[in-house]
N, C-alpha and C positions, 0 to 999 in steps of 0.2 A: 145100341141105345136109340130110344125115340129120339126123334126132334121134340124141343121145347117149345118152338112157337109155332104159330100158324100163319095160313095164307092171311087170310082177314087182320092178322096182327101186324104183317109186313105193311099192308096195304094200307091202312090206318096213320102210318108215318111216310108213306111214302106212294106218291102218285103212280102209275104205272099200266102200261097197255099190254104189259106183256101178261101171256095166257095162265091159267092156275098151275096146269102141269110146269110151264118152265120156271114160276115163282116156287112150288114145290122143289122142281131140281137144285135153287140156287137153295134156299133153305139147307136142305139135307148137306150142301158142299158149308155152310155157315155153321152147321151142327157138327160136323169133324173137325173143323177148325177150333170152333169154343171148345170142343172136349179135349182134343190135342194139347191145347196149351193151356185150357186154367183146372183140367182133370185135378183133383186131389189136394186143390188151392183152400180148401175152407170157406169156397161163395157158396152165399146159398142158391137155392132152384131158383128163386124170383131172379135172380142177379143173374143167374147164367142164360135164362130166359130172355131175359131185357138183352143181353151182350148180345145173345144170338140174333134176334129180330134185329136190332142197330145193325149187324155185322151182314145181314141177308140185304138190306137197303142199299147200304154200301156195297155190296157186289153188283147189285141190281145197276147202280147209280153208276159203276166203274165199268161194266161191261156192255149188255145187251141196251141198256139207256143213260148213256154219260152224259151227265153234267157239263153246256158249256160255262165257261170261263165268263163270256162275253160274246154277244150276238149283235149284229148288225142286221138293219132291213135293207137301206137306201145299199147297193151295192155289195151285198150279202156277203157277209161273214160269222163264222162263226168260231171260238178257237175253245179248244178243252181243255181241264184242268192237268197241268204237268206238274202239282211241287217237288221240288227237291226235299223236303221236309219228311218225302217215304208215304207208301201207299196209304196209308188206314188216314193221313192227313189229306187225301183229294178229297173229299167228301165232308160234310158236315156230320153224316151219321158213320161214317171211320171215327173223326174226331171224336163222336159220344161215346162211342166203345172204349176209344182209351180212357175219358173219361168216366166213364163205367167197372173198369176193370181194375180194383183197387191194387189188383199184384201186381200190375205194370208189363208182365207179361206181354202183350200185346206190344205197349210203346217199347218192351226190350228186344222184340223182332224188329222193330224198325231200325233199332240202332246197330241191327248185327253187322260187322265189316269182315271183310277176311284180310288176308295177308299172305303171302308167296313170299317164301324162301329161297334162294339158291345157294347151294354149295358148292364153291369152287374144287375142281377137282383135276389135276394133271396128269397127264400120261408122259413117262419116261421111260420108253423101251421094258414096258412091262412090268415096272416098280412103278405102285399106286404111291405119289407122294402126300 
């Protein structure tokens, strides 16, 4: 499948120095993402459009140009956004995609947890107890 949006659409929401080709690369990784999880969801093309350009920013924003948290000049500091709240929450435009994404889809990756098992298991001279 195509991408749904474009460079010029990314850019529009989201300031950026980085070059057309690597805003194109992140796009295309934001267009496997959107089809992966809202494929067969019943959004229309505007909607999964909009999810994708929002979801390209947010990459953009999380990776090659993060967002800090808070900056200092006098004594420079700078610190980036950590939440514990789950990725697509660091950013302003993650939050729009969930906001965007009325199957939830998106905000139910964030909630995925796992879990480990073990099963006790004893050895007695070769009878599994």
């Amino acid at each position: 499948m195509s991408v749904r949006t474009s460079n010029s659409d990314v850019q529009a929401i989201i300031n950026t120095a980085l070059s057309d080709t690597d805003i194109q690369f992140i796009i295309e990784q934001a267009n496997r993402m959107v089809t992966d999880t809202l494929s067969g969801e019943g959004l229309s093309a505007a909607r999964l459009k909009d999810i994708e350009m929002w979801l390209a920013a947010h990459l953009i924003a999380t990776t090659k140009e993060r967002q800090p948290l808070e900056e200092w000049v006098g004594e420079v500091r700078v610190t980036f956004a950590q939440q514990p709240k789950g990725f697509m929450n660091q950013t302003m435009y993650g939050q729009m995609v969930l906001n965007l994404d009325t199957t939830g889809n998106f905000q139910g990756n964030e909630l995925k947890k796992s879990r480990f098992f073990t099963i006790k298991q004893t050895y007695d001279g070769g009878n599994e107890q």
